[in-house]
C-alpha positions in Angstrom: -3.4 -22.3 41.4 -0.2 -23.3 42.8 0.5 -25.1 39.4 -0.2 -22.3 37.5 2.0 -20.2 39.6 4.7 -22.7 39.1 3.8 -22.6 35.5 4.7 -19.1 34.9 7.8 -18.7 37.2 9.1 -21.3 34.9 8.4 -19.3 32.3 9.4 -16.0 33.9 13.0 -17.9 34.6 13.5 -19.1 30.8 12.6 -15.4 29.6 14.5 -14.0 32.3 17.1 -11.6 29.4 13.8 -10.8 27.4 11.9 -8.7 30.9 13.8 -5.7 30.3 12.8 -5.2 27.0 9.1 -5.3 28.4 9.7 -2.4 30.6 9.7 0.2 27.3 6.0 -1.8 26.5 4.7 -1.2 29.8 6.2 2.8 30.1 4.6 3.1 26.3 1.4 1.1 27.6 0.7 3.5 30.4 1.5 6.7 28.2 -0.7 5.4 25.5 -3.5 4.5 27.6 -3.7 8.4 29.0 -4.3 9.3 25.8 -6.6 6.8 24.7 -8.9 6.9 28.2 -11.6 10.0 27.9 -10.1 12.3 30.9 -9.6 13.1 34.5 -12.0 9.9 36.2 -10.6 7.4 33.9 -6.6 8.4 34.3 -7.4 8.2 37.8 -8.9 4.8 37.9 -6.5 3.8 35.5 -3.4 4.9 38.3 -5.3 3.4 41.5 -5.4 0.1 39.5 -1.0 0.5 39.0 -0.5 1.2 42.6 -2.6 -1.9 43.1 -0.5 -4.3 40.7 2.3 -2.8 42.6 1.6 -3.5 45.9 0.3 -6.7 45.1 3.6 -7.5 43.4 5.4 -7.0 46.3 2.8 -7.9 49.1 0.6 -10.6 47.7 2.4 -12.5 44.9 5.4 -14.5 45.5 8.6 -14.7 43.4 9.3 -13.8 39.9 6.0 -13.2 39.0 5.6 -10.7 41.7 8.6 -9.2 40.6 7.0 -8.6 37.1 3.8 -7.8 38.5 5.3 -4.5 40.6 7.3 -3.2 38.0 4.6 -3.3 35.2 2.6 -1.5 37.2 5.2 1.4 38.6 5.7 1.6 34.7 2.5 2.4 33.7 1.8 4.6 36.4 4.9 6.4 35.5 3.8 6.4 31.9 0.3 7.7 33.4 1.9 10.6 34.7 4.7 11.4 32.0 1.6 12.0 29.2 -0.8 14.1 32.1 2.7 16.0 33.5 3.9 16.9 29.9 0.1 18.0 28.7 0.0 20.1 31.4 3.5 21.8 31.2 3.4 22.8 27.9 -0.6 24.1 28.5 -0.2 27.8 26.8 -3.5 30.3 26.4 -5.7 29.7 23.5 -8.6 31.6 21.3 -11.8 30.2 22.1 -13.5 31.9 18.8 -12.6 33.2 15.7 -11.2 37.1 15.5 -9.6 39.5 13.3 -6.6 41.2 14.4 -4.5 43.4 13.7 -1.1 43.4 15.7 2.9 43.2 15.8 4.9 39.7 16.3 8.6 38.7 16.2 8.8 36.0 13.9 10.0 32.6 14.7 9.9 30.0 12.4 9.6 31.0 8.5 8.3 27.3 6.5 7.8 28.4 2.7 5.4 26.2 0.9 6.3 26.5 -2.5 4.4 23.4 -4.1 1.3 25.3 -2.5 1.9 28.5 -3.2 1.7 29.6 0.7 4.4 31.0 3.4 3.2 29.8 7.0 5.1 32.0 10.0 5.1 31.0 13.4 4.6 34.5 15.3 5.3 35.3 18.7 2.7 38.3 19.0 3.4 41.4 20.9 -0.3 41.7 22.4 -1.0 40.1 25.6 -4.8 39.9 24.5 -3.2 37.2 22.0 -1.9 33.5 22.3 2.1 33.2 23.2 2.1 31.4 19.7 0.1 31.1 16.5 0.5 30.4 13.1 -0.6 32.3 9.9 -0.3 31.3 6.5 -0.1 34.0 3.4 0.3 33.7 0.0 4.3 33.7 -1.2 3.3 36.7 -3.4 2.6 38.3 -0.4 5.5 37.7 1.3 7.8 41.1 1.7 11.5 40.4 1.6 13.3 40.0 4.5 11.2 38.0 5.9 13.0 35.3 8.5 13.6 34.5 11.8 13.9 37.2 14.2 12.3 40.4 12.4 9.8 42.0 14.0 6.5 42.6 11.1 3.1 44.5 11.4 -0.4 42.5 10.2 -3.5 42.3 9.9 -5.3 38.6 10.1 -7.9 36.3 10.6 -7.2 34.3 13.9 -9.2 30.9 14.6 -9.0 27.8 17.6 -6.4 25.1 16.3 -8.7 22.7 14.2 -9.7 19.5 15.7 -9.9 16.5 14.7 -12.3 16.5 11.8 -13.8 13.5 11.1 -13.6 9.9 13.7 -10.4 8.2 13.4 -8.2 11.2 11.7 -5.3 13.5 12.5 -5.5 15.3 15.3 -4.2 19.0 14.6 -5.1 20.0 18.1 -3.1 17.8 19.4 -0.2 19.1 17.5 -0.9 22.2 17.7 -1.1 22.3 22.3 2.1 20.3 22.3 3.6 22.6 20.1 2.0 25.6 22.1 0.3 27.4 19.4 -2.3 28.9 20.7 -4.4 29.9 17.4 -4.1 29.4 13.7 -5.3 31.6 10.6 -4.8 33.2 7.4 -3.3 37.2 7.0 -5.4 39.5 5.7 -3.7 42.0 3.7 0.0 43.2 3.9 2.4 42.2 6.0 5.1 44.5 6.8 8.7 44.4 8.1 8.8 47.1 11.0 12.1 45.6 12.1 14.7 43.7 10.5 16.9 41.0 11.7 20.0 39.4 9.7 19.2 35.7 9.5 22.5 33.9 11.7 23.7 30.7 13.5 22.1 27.4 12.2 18.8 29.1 10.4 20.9 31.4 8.5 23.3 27.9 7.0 20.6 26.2 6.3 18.8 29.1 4.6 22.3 29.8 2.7 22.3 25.9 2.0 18.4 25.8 0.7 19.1 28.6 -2.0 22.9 27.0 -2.9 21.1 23.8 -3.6 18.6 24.8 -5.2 20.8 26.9 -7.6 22.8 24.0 -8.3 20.1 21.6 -9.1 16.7 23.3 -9.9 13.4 21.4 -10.7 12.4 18.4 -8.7 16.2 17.0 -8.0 16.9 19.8 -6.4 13.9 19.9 -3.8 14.9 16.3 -3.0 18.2 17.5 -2.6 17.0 20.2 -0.5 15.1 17.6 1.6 18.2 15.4 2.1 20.6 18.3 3.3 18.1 20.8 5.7 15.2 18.4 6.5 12.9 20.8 3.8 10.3 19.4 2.3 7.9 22.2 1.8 9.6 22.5 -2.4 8.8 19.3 -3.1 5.1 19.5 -5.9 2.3 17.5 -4.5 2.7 15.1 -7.5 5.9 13.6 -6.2 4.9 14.1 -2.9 2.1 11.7 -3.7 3.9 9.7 -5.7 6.6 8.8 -2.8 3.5 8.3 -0.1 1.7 5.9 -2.9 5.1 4.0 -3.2 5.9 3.5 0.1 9.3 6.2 -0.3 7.7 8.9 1.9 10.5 7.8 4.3 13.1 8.9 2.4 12.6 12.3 2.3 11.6 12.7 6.2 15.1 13.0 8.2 15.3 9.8 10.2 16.9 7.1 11.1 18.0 6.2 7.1 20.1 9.7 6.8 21.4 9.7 9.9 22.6 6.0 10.1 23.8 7.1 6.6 26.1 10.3 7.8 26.9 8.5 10.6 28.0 5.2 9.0 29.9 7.7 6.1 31.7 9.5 9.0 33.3 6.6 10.8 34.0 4.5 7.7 35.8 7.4 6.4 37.4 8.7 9.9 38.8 5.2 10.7 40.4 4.6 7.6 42.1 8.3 6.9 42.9 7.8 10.8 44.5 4.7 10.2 47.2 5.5 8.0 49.3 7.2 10.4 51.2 4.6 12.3 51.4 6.9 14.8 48.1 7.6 16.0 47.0 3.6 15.0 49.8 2.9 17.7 48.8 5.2 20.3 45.0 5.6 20.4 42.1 3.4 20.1 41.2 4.5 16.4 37.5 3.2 17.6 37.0 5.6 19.9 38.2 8.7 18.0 36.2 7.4 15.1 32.8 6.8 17.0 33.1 10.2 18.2 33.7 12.2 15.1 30.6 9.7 14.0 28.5 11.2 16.7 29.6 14.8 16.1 28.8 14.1 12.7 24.8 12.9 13.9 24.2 15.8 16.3 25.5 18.3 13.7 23.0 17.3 11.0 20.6 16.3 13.7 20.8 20.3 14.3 21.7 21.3 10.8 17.8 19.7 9.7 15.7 21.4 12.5 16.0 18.6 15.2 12.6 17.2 14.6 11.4 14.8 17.2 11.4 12.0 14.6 15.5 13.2 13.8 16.3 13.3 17.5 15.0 10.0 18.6 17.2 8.4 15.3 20.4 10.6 16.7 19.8 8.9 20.0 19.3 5.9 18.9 22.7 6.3 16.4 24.8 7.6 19.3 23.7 4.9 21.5 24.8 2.3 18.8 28.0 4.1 18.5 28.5 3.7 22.3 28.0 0.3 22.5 30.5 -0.7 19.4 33.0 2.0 21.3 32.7 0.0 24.4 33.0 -3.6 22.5 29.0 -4.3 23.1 26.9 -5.9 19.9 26.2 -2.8 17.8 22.4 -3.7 17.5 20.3 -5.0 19.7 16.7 -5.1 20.9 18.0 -4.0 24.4 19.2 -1.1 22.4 16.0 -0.1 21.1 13.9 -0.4 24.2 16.6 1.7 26.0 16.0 4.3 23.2 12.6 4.2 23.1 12.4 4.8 27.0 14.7 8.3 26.2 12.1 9.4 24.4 8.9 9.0 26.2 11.0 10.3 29.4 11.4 13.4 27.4 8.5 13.5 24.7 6.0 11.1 25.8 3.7 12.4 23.5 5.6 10.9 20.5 4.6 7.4 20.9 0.8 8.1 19.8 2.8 9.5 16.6 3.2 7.4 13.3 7.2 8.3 13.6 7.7 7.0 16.4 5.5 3.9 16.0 6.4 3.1 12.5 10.7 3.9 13.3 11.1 1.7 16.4 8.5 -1.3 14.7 10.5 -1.2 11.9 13.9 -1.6 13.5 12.7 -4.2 16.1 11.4 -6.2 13.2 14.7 -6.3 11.7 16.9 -7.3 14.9 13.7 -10.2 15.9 14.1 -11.5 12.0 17.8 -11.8 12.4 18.0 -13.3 15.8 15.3 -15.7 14.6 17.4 -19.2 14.7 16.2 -20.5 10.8 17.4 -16.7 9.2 20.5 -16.5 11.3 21.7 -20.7 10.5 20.4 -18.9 6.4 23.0 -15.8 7.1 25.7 -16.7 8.6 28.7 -15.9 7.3 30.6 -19.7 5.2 32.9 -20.8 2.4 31.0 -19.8 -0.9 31.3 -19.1 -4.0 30.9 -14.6 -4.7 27.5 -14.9 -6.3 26.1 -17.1 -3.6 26.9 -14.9 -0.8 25.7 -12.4 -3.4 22.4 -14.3 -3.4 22.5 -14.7 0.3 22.7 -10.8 0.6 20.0 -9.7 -1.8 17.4 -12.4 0.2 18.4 -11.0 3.4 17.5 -7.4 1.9 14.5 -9.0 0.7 13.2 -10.9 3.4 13.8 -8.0 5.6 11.9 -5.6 3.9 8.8 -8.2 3.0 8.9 -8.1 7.3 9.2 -4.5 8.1 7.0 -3.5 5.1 4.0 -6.5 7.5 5.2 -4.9 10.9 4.0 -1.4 9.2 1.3 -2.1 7.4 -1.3 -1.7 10.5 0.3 1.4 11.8 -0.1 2.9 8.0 -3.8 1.5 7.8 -4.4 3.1 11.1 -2.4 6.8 11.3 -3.0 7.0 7.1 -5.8 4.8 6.1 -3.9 3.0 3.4 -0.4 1.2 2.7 1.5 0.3 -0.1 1.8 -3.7 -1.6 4.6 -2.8 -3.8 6.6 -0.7 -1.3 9.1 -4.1 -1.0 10.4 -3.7 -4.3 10.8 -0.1 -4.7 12.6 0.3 -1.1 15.1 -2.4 -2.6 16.2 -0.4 -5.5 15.7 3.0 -3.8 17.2 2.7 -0.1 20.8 1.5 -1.6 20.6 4.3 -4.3 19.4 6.9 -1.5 22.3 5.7 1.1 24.9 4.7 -1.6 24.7 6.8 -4.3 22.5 9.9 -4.1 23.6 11.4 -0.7 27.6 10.5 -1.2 27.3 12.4 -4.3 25.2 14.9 -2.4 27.9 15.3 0.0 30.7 15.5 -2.0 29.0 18.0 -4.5 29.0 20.2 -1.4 32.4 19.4 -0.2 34.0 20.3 -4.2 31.8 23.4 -4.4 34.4 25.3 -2.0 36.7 25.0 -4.5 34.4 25.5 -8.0 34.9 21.9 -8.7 31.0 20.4 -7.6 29.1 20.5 -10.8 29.7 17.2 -12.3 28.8 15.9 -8.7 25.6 18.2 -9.3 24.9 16.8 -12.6 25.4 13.1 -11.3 23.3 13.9 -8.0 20.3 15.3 -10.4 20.4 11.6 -12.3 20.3 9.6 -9.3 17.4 11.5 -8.0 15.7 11.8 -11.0 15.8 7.8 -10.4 14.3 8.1 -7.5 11.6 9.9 -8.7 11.3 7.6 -11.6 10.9 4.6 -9.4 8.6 6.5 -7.1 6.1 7.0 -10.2 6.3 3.6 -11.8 5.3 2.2 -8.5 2.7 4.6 -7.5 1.3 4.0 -11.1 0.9 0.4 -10.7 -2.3 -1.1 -10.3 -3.5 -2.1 -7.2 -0.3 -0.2 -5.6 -2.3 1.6 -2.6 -4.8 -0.5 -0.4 -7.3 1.6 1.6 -9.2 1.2 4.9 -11.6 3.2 6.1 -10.9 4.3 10.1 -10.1 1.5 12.2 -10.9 0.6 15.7 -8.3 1.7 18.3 -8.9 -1.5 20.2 -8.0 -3.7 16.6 -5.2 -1.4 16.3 -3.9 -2.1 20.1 -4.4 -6.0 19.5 -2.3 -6.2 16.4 0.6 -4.0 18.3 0.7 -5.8 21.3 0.7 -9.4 19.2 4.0 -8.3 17.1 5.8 -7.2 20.3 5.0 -10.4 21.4 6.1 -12.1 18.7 9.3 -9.7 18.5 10.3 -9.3 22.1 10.1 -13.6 23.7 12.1 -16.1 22.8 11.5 -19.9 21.5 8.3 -21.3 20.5 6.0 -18.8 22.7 6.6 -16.3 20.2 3.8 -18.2 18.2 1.2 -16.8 20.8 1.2 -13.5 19.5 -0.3 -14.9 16.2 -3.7 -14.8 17.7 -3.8 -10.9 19.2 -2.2 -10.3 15.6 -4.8 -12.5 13.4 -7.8 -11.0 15.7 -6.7 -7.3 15.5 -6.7 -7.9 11.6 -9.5 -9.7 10.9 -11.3 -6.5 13.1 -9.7 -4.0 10.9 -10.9 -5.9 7.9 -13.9 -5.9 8.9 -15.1 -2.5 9.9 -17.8 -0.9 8.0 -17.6 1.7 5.8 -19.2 4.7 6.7 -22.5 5.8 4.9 -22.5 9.3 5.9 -19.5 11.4 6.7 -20.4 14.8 8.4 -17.6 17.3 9.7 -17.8 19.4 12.9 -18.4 22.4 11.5 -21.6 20.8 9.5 -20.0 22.2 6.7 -19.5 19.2 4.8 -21.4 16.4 4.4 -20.3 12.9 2.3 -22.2 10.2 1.1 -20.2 7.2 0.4 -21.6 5.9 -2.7 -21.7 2.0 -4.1 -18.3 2.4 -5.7 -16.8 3.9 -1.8 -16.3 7.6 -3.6 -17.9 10.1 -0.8 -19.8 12.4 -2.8 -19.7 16.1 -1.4 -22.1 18.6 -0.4 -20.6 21.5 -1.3 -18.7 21.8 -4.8 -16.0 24.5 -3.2 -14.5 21.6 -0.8 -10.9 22.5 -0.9 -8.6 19.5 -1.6 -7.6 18.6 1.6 -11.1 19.0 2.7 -11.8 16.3 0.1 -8.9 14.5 1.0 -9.8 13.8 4.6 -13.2 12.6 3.6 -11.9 9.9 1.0 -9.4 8.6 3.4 -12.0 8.4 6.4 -14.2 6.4 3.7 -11.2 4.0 2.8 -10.9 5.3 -0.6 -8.3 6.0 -3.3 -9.6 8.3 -6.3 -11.4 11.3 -6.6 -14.3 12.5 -5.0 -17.9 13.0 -6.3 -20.9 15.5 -5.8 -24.3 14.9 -4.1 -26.1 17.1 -6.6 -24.8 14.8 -9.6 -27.2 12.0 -8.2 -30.4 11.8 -10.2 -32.0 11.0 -6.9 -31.1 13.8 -5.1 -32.8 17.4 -5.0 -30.7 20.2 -4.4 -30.3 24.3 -4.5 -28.6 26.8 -3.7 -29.6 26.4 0.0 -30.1 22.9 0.2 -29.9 19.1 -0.6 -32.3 16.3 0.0 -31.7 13.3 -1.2 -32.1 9.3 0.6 -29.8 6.4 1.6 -31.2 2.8 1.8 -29.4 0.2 4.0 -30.6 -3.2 5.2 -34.0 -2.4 4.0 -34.6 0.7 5.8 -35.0 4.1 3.9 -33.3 7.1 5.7 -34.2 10.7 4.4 -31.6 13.1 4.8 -31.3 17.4 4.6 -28.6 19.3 4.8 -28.2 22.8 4.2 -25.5 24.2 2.5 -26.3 27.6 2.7 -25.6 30.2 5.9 -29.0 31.9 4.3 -31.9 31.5 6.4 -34.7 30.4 5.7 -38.3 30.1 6.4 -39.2 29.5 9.6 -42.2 27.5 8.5 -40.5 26.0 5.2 -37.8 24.8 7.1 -39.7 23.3 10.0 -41.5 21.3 7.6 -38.9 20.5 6.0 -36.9 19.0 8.9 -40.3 16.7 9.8 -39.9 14.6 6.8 -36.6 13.8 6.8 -34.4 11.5 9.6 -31.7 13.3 9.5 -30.8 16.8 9.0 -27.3 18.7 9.1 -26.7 22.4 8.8 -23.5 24.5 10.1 -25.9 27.2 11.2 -28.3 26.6 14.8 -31.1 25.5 13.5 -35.0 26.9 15.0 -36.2 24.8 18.0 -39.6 23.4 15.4 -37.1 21.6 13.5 -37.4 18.1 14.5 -36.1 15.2 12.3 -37.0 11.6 13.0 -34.0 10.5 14.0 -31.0 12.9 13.9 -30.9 17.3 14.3 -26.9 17.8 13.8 -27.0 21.5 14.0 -24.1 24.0 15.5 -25.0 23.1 18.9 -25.0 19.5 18.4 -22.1 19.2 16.6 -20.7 21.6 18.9 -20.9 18.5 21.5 -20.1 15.9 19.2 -17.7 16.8 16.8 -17.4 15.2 13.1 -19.5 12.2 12.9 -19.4 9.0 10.8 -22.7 7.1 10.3 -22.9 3.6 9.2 -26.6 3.1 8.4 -28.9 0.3 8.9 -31.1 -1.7 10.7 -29.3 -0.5 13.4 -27.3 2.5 12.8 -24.1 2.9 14.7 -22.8 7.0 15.4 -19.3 7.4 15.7 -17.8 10.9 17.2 -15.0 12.9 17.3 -15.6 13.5 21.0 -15.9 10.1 21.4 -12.3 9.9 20.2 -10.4 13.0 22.2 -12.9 12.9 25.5 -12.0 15.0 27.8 -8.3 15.9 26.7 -7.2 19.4 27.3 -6.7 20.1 23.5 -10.5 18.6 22.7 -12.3 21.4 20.8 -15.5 20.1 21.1 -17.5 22.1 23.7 
């Protein structure tokens, strides 16, 4: 024991400058475990066992180790009781059933959708018998004018629970929607009316000003990239290049993050220190640094605020403005110490951002770049010699290369997990499209603006249009290619952990221990790989039911699925095409008010009815019915005679469980959306 003690103090000593870095895994650790542990019992249990690492750390254990022992568990305590303190601070009242209401609200937050066709408002109602917050989407056709922030409007609408999670493994919309305090969610029925207007000021009223200028100066698609660069507002972009920049790995580039603000930061200082520096005067008498770092940083807050200062545009201003104090100071611009000391910021403030893909995928992706460029064999590759242009030429493209092959394997589990699917040629398009994006599209963005006070931006405009019409280009080509999307159907949280906790290791030691977080990495992997598909997907409602068929396409129930509807169940199934229906199998038998049709797995049959109408029928037909089959589903509560073999997933009991995913067999595992959230003050399973 004593050796092994001595073993790791060793250790402990060597890695002494890589233990900070560890303190932003264990805060993340402790905040991530809240939300993955069912409720109240297992939070607890989880915070006596921190209090015990801590007082063993400084009781029981000697040294170092001890040292380490205490603080990582005061972190994850802490991290404990960020995630339960937060959750329970931004609690607001919520709808607990469906209604239709009819009732004033100011308006807070206006989000047209134009490539769907939809306005969604967030309303602040006037009733006290309603939530604090909800959101209702209408039709833009609907939409009377002056309708923005502030005005006061009269409607009529159909008011429901945030949706939860809908099938194992997806997004969680609750989650969202209690963080964000929105309290209910729905659809207006009818008119809306403005009863009091409000002139539309400050920052919403520039970048309202600023959507219609750009839009007027570069219509079609350009233009709602554009649009996206300069406000942070996606919602003009069609769902075909929306698809087409997800497929190709560019989604990225039109989110606000650390790309655009590194960008207007970078452009700001650049420019600031060199107009700066051609008065002798002020080169003489100030630090030029220091006057250019901070017109940098008031650059990044002001677009930071100009886009909607969206978590995922926050945590990169931080992060920017933490740089620019460390290069102010004379400190290495970029560091891993940076990034943990970043990350921390956040979860102080928004803990629940580190169960988000933005946060994930942004911090992964920057660590994996700083860890790939402090690795000795790529540092001796880039340093800086004697060479001939087009060798150092070379030497730059392979370091864009190799670093975007890395970040592109850092993400690829984080995109499998949150998304189901990740892109293999997302490399190659990033290395064309992130220099045209940072070097020529937004400069030309920018100064298109800038010339425009004076009548001079259109050639700007008509440049600006070609470069993104580029983008778009390159976005389709790549989305086209064969093979350019690999799917996954959900994967296990505990593969997921293993593969995250193997790259930090990996990332955050130093020297040949790094190697040990190949195994975590290899075992989370082959675990992901592994998982079944689903046989049957079923969604809490008992709406909609899926079959996943030989090829992997679910085929649907009910032929009115909407898209995303359809969507959800493809991507739960690991699949990348369109989706089928159950009635179009020869071996199924359907009507209006039902399908019964048979899966065979392993060599055991399983009969299966599910009811697709809200028609009832027959006491006795149905009862019969449900006797021969092993399963039956219906959204309606079924009669108490109905007793399947095997499964009765009726409103009450999916009530309890939530969507469901089935994998069939010899022995049939169940999967649950309340087996997912648990106890979690946003579950909406009963």
């Amino acid at each position: 024991m004593a050796r092994v003690h001595g073993g790791l103090e060793l250790f402990l000593e060597r890695q002494r400058n890589q233990l900070p870095l560890w303190a932003a895994v264990a805060l993340g650790l402790g905040v991530g475990l809240w939300f993955w542990l069912a409720g109240p019992i297992q939070w607890e249990a989880l915070l006596c066992i921190a209090a015990a690492a801590l007082l063993a750390g400084l009781l029981v254990v000697p040294g170092r180790s001890g040292m380490v022992l205490a603080w990582l568990g005061a972190l994850i305590a802490l991290g404990v009781g960020l995630a339960w303190t937060r959750s329970a601070t931004v609690a607001a009242p919520r709808i607990d059933r469906p209604v239709i209401a009819s009732f004033a609200a100011t308006v807070t937050k206006v989000e047209p959708r134009v490539a769907d066709g939809k306005l969604r408002l967030t309303l602040a109602p006037a009733d006290a018998k309603l939530p604090p917050l909800v959101r209702v989407t209408l039709d833009l056709d609907q939409a009377p004018s002056g309708l923005n922030s502030g005005v006061t409007v009269q409607l009529r609408a159909r008011l429901a629970p945030p949706p939860p999670m809908a099938l194992p493994g997806g997004h969680d919309f609750a989650r969202d929607a209690w963080f964000n305090g929105l309290g209910a969610v729905g659809k207006s029925l009818g008119e809306v009316v403005v009863t009091r207007s409000a002139p539309l000021s400050g920052l919403d009223g520039l970048r309202s000003r600023l959507d219609a200028h750009i839009q007027a100066s570069l219509p079609g698609p350009s233009g709602s990239v554009a649009t996206a660069f300069a406000t942070g507002n996606q919602n003009a972009i069609s769902k075909l290049d929306a698809d087409a920049m997800r497929r190709s790995g560019l989604a990225h580039l039109l989110s606000v993050s650390g790309l655009h603000i590194a960008a207007v930061v970078a452009a700001t200082m650049f420019l600031s220190l060199r107009l700066l520096a051609l008065s002798e005067v002020l080169a003489l008498r100030f630090n030029l640094m220091l006057v250019s770092a901070a017109a940098a940083a008031a650059a990044g807050i002001g677009y930071t605020l100009l886009t909607g200062a969206q978590v995922p545009t926050v945590r990169s201003c931080v992060a920017a403005l933490l740089v620019l104090a460390g290069m102010a100071l004379g400190r290495e611009a970029m560091s891993l110490r940076l990034v943990a000391t970043g990350a921390v910021i956040v979860m102080l403030f928004v803990p629940e951002a580190v169960v988000g893909p933005s946060f994930q995928m942004s911090f992964a992706s920057v660590a994996t770049i700083i860890a790939l460029h402090e690795f000795s064999p790529v540092k001796r590759f880039l340093a800086a010699r004697e060479e001939h242009p087009l060798q150092r030429l070379g030497r730059r493209i392979s370091s864009l290369l190799l670093s975007g092959l890395a970040v592109e394997f850092a993400l690829m589990p984080f995109a499998l997990y949150h998304f189901h699917r990740a892109g293999f040629y997302g490399v190659i398009a990033n290395l064309v499209a992130i220099p045209l994006t940072t070097f020529v599209s937004m400069p030309l963005e920018a100064a298109a603006l800038a010339l425009d006070a004076v009548g001079l931006g259109h050639p700007l405009w008509v440049a600006t249009g070609w470069s993104l019409d580029a983008l778009l280009w390159i976005a389709h080509r790549v989305a086209g290619l064969p093979g350019a999307v690999a799917m996954l159907p959900t994967m296990p949280t505990a593969a997921f952990v293993a593969m995250v906790l193997g790259g930090l290791w990996c990332c955050l030691w130093r020297g040949r221990v790094r190697a040990w977080g190949l195994a975590p990495l290899a075992a989370g992997a082959l675990a992901a790989i592994s998982v079944a598909t689903p046989d049957l997907l079923v969604s809490g409602d008992g709406r909609h039911v899926a079959v996943i068929g030989p090829d992997g396409a679910p085929q649907m129930l009910r032929e009115r699925a909407g898209d995303f509807t359809r969507s959800l169940f493809a991507e739960s199934a690991g699949f990348d095409g369109e989706t089928g229906w159950i009635e179009d199998d020869r071996s199924s038998r359907c009507n209006d008010d039902a399908c019964a049709f048979s899966i065979e797995r392993d060599g055991r049959r399983f009969d299966i009815l599910a009811f697709r109408s809200a028609y009832l029928a027959p006491w006795a037909d149905t009862v019969a019915a449900c006797a021969r089959a092993d399963i039956v589903v219906a959204e309606r509560r079924l009669p108490r005679g109905c007793t399947p073999r095997w499964l009765k997933l009726d409103r009450d009991s999916l009530g309890q469980s939530g969507g469901l995913s089935l994998v069939l067999g010899a022995e049939p595992q169940v999967e649950s959306v309340a087996d997912r959230v648990g106890q979690h003050p946003w579950s909406g399973v009963r």
